[in-house]
Every structure is written in structure tokens, then in C-alpha cells.
VOGU-3710 file (C-alpha; in Angstrom, 3 decimals, decimal comma):
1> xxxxxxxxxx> -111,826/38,484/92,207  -109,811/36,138/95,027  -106,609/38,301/94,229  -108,761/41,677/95,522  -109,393/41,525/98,673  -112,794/40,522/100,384  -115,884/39,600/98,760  -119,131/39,711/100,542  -121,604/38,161/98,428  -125,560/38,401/99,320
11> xxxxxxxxxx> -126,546/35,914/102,042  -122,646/35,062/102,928  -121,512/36,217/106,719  -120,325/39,623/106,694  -122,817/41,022/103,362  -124,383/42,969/106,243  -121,619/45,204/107,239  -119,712/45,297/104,728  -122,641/47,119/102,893  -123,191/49,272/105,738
21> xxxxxxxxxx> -119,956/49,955/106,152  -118,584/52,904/105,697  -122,324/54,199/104,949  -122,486/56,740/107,709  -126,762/57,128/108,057  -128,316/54,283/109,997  -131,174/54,495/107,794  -131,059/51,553/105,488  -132,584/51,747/101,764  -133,732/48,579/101,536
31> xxxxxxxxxx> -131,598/47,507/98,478  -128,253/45,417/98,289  -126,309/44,365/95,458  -125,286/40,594/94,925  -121,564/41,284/96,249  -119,597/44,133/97,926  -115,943/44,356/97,100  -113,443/46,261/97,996  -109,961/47,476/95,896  -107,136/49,029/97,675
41> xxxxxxxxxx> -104,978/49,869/94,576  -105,970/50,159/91,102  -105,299/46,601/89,586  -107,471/45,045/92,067  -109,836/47,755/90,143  -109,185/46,498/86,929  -109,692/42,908/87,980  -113,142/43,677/89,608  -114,207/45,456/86,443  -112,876/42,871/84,135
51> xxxxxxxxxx> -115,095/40,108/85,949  -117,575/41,935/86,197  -117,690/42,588/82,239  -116,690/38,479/81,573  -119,878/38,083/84,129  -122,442/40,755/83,010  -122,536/42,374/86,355  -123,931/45,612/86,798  -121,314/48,064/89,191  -121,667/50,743/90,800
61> xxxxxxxxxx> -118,765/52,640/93,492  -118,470/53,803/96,581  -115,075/55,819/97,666  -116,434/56,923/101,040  -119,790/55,930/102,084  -121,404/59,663/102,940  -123,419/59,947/100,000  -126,648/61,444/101,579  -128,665/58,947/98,864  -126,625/56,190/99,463
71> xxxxxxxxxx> -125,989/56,884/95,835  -123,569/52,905/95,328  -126,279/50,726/97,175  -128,699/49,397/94,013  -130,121/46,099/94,201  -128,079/43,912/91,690  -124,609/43,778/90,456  -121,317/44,696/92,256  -120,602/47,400/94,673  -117,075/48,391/94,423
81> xxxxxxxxxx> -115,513/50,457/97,416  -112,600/52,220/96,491  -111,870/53,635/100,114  -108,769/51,533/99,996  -106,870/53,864/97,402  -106,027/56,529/99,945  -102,738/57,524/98,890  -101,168/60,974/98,061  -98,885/63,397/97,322  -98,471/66,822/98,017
91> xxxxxxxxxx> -96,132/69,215/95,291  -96,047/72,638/97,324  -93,989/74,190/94,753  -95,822/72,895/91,835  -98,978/73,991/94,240  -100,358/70,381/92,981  -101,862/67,434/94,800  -102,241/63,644/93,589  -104,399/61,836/95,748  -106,346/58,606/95,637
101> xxxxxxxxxx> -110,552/58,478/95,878  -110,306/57,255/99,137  -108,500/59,876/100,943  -110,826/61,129/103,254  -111,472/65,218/103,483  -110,118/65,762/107,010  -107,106/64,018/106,043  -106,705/66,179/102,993  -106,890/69,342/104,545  -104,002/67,951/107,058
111> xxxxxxxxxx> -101,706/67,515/104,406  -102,256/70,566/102,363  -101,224/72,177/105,754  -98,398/70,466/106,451  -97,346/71,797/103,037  -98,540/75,339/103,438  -101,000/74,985/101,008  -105,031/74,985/100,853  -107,776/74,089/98,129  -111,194/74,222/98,541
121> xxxxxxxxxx> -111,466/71,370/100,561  -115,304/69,550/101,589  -116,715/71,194/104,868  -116,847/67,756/106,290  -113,925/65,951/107,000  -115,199/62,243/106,842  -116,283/61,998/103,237  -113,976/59,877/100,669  -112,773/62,743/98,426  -114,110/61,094/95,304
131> xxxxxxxxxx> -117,425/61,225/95,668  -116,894/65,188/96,750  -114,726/66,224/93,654  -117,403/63,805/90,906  -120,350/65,887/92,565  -118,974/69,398/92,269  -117,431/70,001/95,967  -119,062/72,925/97,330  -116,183/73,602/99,657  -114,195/75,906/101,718
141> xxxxxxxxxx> -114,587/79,608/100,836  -115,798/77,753/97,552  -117,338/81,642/96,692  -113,884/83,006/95,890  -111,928/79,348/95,073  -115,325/78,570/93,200  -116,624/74,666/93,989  -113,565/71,751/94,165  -114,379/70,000/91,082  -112,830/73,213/88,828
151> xxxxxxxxxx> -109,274/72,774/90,629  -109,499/69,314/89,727  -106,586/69,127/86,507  -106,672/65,116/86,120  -108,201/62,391/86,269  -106,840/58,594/86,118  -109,922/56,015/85,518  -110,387/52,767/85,033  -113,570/52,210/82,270  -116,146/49,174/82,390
161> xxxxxxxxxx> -113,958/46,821/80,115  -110,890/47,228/82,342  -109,181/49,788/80,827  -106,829/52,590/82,050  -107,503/56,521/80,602  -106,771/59,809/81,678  -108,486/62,704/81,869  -106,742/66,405/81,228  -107,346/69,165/79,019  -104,427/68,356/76,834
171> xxxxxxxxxx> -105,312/64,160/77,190  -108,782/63,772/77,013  -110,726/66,643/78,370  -114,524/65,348/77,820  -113,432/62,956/80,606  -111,761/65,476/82,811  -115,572/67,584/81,860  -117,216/64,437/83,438  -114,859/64,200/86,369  -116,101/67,948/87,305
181> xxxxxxxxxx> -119,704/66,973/88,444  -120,890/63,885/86,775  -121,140/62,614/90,207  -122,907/59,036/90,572  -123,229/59,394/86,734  -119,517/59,507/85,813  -118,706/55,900/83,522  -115,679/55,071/85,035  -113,984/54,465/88,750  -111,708/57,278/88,848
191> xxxxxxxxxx> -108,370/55,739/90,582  -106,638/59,255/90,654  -107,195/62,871/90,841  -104,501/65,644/90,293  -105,785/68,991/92,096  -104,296/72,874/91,390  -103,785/74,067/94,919  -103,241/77,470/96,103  -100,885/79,046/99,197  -102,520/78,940/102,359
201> xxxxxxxxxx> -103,982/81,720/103,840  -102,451/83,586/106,618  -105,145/84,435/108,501  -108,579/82,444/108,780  -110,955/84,069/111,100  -114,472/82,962/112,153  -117,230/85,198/113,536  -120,708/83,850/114,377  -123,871/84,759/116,209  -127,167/83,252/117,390
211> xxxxxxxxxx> -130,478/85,226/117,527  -133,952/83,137/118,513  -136,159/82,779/115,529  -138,105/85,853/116,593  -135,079/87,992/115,240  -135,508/86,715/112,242  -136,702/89,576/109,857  -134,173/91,587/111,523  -130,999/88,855/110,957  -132,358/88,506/106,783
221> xxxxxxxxxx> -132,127/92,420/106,559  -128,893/92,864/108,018  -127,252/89,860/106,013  -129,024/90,621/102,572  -128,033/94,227/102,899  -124,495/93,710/104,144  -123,762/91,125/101,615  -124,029/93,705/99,030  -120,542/94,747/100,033  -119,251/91,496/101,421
231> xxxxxxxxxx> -115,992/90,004/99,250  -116,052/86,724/97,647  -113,265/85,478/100,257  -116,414/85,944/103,234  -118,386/82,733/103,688  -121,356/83,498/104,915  -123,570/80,165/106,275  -126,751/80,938/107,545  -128,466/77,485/110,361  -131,972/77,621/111,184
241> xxxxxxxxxx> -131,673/75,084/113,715  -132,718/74,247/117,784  -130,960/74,657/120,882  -132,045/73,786/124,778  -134,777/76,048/125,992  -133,640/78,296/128,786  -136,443/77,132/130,753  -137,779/73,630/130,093  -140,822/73,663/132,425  -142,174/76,946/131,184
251> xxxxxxxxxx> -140,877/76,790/127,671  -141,075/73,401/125,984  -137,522/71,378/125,696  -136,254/73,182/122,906  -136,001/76,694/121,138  -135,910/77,720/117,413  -132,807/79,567/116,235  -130,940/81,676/113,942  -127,195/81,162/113,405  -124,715/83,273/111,381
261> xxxxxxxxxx> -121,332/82,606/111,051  -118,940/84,624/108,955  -115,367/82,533/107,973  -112,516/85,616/106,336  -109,883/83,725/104,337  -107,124/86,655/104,045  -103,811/87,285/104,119  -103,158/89,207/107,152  -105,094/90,005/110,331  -105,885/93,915/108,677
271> xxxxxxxxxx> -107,367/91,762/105,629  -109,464/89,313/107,378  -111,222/92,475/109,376  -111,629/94,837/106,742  -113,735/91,996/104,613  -116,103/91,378/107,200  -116,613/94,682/108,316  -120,281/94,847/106,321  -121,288/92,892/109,009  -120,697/95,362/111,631
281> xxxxxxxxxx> -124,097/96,683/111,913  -125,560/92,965/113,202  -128,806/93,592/115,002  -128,398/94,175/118,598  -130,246/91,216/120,094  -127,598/88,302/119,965  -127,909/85,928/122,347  -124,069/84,586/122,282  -121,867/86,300/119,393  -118,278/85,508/119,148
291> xxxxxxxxxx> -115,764/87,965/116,535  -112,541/87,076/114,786  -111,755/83,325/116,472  -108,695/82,507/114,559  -109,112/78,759/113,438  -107,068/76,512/111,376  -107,715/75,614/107,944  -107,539/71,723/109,119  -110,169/72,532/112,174  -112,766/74,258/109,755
301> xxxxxxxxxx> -114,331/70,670/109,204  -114,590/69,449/112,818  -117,663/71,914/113,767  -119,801/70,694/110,603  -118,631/67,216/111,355  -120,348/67,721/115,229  -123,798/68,046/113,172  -123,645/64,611/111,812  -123,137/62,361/114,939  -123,062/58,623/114,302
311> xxxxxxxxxx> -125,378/56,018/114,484  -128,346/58,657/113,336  -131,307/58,254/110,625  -130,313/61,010/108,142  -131,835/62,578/104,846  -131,149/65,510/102,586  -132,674/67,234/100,472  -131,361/70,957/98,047  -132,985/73,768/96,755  -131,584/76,689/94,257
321> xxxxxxxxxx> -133,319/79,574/94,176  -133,274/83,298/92,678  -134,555/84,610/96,131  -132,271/86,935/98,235  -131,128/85,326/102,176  -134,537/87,137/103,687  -136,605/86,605/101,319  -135,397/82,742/101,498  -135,393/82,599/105,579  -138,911/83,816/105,586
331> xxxxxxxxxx> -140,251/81,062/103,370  -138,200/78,455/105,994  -138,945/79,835/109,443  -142,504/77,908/109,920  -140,436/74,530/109,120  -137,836/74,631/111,217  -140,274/74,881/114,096  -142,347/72,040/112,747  -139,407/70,021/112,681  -139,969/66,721/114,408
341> xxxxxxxxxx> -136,151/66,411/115,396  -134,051/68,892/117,239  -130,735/67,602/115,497  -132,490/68,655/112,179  -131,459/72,171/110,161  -131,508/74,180/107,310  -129,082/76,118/106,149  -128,831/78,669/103,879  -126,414/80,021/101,635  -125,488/82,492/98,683
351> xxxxxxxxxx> -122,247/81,577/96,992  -120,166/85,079/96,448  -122,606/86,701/98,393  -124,831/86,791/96,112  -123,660/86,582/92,618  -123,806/82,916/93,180  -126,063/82,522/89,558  -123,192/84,093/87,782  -120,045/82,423/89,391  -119,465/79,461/87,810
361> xxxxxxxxxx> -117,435/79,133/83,948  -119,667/77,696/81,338  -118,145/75,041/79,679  -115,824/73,207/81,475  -117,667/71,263/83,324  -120,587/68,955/83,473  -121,380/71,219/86,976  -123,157/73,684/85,877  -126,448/74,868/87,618  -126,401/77,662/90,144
371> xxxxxxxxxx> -128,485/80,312/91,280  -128,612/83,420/94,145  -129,211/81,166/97,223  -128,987/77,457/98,211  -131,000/75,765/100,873  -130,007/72,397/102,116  -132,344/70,453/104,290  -130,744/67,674/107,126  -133,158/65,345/108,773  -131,572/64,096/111,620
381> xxxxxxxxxx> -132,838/61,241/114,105  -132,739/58,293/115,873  -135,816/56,381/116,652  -136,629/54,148/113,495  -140,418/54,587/114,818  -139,630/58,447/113,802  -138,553/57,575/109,845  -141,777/58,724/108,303  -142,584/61,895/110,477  -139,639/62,777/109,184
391> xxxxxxxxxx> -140,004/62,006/105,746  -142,490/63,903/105,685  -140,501/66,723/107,268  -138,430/66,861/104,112  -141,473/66,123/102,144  -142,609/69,807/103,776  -139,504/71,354/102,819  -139,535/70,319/99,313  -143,146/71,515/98,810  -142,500/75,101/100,498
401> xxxxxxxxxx> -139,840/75,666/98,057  -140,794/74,334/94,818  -142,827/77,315/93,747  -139,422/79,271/93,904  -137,017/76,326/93,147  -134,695/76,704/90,177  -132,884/73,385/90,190  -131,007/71,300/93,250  -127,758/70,501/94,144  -126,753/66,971/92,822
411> xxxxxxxxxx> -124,324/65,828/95,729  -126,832/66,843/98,647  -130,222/66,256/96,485  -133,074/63,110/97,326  -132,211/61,566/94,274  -133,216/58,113/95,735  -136,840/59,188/96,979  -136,676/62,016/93,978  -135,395/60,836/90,567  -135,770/63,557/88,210
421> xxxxxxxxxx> -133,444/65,808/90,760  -130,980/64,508/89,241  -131,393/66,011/85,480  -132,459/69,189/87,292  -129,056/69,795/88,684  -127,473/70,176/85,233  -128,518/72,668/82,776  -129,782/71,285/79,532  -126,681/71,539/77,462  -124,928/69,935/80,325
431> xxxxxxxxxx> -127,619/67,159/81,181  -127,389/66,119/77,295  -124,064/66,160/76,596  -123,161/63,886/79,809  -125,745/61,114/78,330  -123,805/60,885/75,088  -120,406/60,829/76,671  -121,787/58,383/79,101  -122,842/56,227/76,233  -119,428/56,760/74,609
441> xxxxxxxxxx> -117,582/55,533/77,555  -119,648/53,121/78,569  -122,086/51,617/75,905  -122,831/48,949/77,434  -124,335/50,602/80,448  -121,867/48,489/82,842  -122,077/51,098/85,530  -125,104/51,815/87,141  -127,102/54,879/86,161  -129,490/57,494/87,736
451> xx> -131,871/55,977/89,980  -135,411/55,796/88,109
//
């Protein structure tokens, strides 16, 4: 591997780092693998793969280091980090993009602006964009432009004996069916991903507002009702969440919340307010509202980014379920006051406004598990001395919604803590068919697997 680029092997100066490095959550799992490499183009790719195979190394990849589950940290073999192969290339006329796993999201969005163009790119903009695209990508206005990973056209991959495929409908689509979803279970290191863009919109308009938790029967009404007639191009995020009591001395340091915030994709100004008008009927007792902030398609990331500061403890934890927004915010109000961390939230969505369950093609992809409404839980803290109050935290989350839980969402899921999540955010079909194409591509289990 000398002709790579660094090797950190267990024990050796550096290891450390290196393996926390790009990880964003201070909270360590505990494992490390003998070595951490790192490629920056894709021969250096096929040379780690190829020792690794001559060596009987276990690998496993890491393109970005968000993974909530620190999904490429296992305890043996060689972790590859791919956040090296950052390059691309931006067809507006062709509306195509050919990018490299490393890219990060931010970065992505810039250049489909640049170019006029948009995709549903992530919601954060530090992520690599491979480990977004392999877990589904539950992106911008992903309710109309449906999650990333069914724009995704091609795939270029290197497999565990060193050698070079490609993964397209016309090529070799039960690799280009992996590449949509397989996340940490895709047997390859994809080196390349081509992505159908669209033009970008015209006019991108955000409206939010912020009730206290005592509004909340009032805020699931409204939302569940006016998402009957709400278009697929509204997003429609819904943050149970703290902010700064009003009075400390009186009122403790902190106050639950309820915040709505509606994002229009359109084409004009007269398109972006007609599809949120639903909404106009939002109950009276707001305690900051803001309407029609026009915001760029390359700023959308930088207020979801604010939510994960550095240098915090973080876990995650995801939830489908058939239930309708009030129903669901119900269920989560007593948590979010229980919560032991004021950085922590939940939020709450349903993709299309509620025909998430129906939205996605059967088929294609080895995505393939939706319902009406997702909850995603975020732990987020600093004091070490806090990591099991915490745990528990999510523990509490996980128990309140199991009884109405139809599956999670693989990306986002405990997977680490939680094992079987994984299967559960495939459907059956899916869920089998991935373990015989993973034992096609790589029989000899090279690459790591679920966690177990």
C-alpha cells in the first residue's frame, strides 16, 4: 500500500486521528480496525483492495465520516477512506453530474448552481456524498424529486478482488439496484457516481414558525389538515426541540418547542405562494413566524448544518410509521421535555405530504421501505459523564414508538446499538435479494457486513 498514501496502522502515531478523522461525533465506539488508509484516486483503490485480498483483510469504507453509526469503524481489517476522490463534473445541458464519493454535499449543491441546475441534494452540507446516495438520500424537496439515490444513473466500483465494473441500467443494473440504498451493505467501493439533474428552480422560498409545546394539539391539526392540499414541491419539517426560557429565574433554563418550517421549490414567485397557501390558516399563537424568505438552493444546508455543532456526543435513531403528523407529535411531546440535552430534537416528517407510503417505484432499487411519517431522533451533548442518560434518552424514544413503528430509515437508524434495524429498513423482497447479490459480488465476504 506505500504507493497510496498514508497508512495508520493500530498502535503506530497518528492511528488515533486518523480514525477519528473525519468522524464528526466525539463519541467514540470503542472499535478500530488494524489500519486506516486513505485513496485519493481510484488506483490507489484498487491497490488497497488488491492487498487486502493477497492479505485476507477484512475492509470496510468511509467517503465522509458522518455516518450517525459510525457505520466504517469495525474492529479488524482495513478502513478505507475514500474522501480523497472529490472530483466532478457538471453537464448542464446533458442536466448530468459525475462526481467522486468524496465530494462533500455543500460543495455539490455549489456547483449544481453555478450551472443552473439542482438535484435533490443531502440537507447537510458536510457529509461525503457517497455514503448519502448508497443509503437512499432523503434530500432536498426529496417529496416531489423523490430520495437522491433514484437520480443516481451510474455507478463506477471497484469489487473486493480489485476489479473495475459499472453499474447502469443498460451495463449492469443489479449493481446500479445496489448503488440505490445498499448503504454500508453495498460489496464494492463505488469510485464514481453519474447523477440525472434537473433545472434549478426559480424561486425557493422558506416560511417557518415556532409555537411552545403547549400549542401543540393546535400546530398537529393545522399541519395534518393543511397537508391534505399541500403539493409534493412543499417540504414540510416539523422540530420538537428547546430554546432559552424567557425568564430563567422563574422558568427553568430552557423551554420546549414546536417548529414548522415550510421550503416552496417553484418556478416563479406566484408559484412558490400559491403551494403553500394551505398553510394560511396557522394557529394564531406564534411566538416568532417568518413568510416567504427567499433562500438559495446552496444556503438550504447551512441552517441544518447549525444543529450539528462540532466536537458534540451524537446519536440517532428512525422511526416509520402509518400515523398522521398529530397523531405522531402527540406520541413525542412527553420526550422532548424529558430530554436530558437542550441541543437534542425530533423531527418529524411526511414525505409528499402524506402519501409518503406510496411514493417510492418498486423495483429499482434496493431502497424500498416507506411509510406516512418519519421520526428521526438526535441526541446531542457534550459531557462524556452525560453518554448514558442519554442513551437512554434514545432508548425512550425507541420504546414510545415501537408499538406504531413500521420499519426505520437505514442511513439515520442505531444500527450499531440496534442490529436487526438494518433488515427492517428493506422490505423482504428487497432485504433478500441484496444478500444474494452481495454474495455474488463478493463471495468471499471481503467487505464488512451488517453489524451483528
Amino acid at each position: 500500500m506505500h504507493a497510496v498514501g498514508p497508512v495508520w496502522r493500530r498502535g503506530e502515531p497518528g492511528y488515533a486521528g486518523a480514525l477519528r478523522d473525519p468522524q464528526f461525533s466525539a463519541l467514540e465506539s470503542g472499535l478500530g480496525p488494524d489500519a486506516v488508509v486513505r485513496a485519493s484516486d481510484e488506483a490507489g483503490v484498487v491497490e488497497v483492495l488488491r492487498a487486502a485480498a493477497d492479505s485476507g483483510a477484512r475492509v470496510a469504507v468511509r467517503s465522509g465520516g458522518h455516518s450517525w453509526a459510525a457505520a466504517g469503524v469495525r474492529d479488524d481489517g482495513v478502513l478505507l477512506d475514500v474522501g480523497g476522490l472529490d472530483h466532478a463534473r457538471i453537464d448542464a445541458e446533458g442536466l448530468q453530474a459525475r462526481f467522486g464519493p468524496g465530494l462533500r454535499g455543500g460543495r455539490l449543491a455549489e456547483l449544481l448552481v453555478a450551472h443552473g441546475t439542482a438535484a435533490p441534494a443531502g440537507h447537510c452540507g458536510t457529509p461525503g456524498v457517497g455514503g448519502y446516495l448508497l443509503g437512499g438520500g432523503l434530500g432536498l424537496n426529496w417529496g416531489d424529486w423523490l430520495p437522491a439515490c433514484y437520480s443516481v444513473t451510474r455507478v463506477r466500483a471497484v469489487l473486493a478482488d480489485g476489479s473495475i465494473v459499472e453499474g447502469s441500467a443498460e451495463a449492469d443494473p443489479d449493481l446500479l439496484w445496489l448503488a440505490r440504498g445498499a448503504g454500508p451493505g453495498f460489496p464494492g467501493v463505488v469510485t464514481e457516481f453519474d447523477l440525472a439533474l434537473r433545472p434549478l428552480p426559480s424561486s425557493i422560498r422558506v416560511s417557518s414558525w415556532r409555537y411552545d409545546l403547549s400549542s401543540l394539539d393546535a400546530v398537529g391539526e393545522w399541519l395534518t389538515r393543511a397537508s391534505d392540499e399541500l403539493p409534493r414541491n412543499v417540504e414540510l419539517p416539523v422540530v420538537l426541540g428547546h430554546v432559552p426560557a424567557a425568564d430563567p429565574a422563574t422558568s427553568g433554563s430552557r423551554r420546549a418547542v414546536v417548529g414548522v418550517t415550510a421550503i416552496a421549490y417553484a418556478h416563479d414567485d406566484e408559484g412558490a405562494a400559491s403551494a403553500v397557501a394551505p398553510l394560511a390558516a396557522a394557529p394564531a399563537a406564534a411566538s416568532d413566524e417568518v413568510h416567504a424568505v427567499p433562500v438559495a438552493f446552496d444556503a438550504l444546508h447551512e441552517a441544518v448544518d447549525a444543529t450539528y455543532p462540532p466536537g458534540r456526543r451524537y446519536l440517532a435513531d428512525t422511526f416509520w410509521t402509518p400515523l398522521d403528523l398529530a397523531a405522531t407529535l402527540e406520541r413525542l411531546a412527553p420526550l422532548i421535555e424529558a430530554a436530558p440535552s437542550d441541543e437534542s430534537y425530533l423531527l418529524v416528517s411526511m414525505p409528499a405530504n402524506g402519501a409518503g407510503a406510496t411514493l417510492i417505484p418498486e423495483g429499482v432499487s434496493a431502497y424500498s421501505l416507506h411509510d406516512r411519517t418519519l421520526v428521526i431522533a438526535y441526541a446531542i451533548w457534550r459531557d462524556p459523564s452525560d453518554d448514558e442518560a442519554n442513551r437512554q434518552w434514545i432508548d425512550a424514544v425507541a420504546d414510545t414508538m415501537a408499538p406504531v413503528c413500521s420499519g426505520h430509515f437505514l442511513s439515520e437508524a442505531d444500527i450499531r446499538r440496534h442490529p436487526e434495524r438494518a433488515e427492517r429498513s428493506f422490505s423482504p423482497d428487497a432485504w433478500a435479494r441484496m444478500g444474494e447479490l452481495r454474495s455474488h459480488y463478493d463471495p468471499e465476504g471481503r467487505f464488512h457486513s451488517w453489524f451483528t
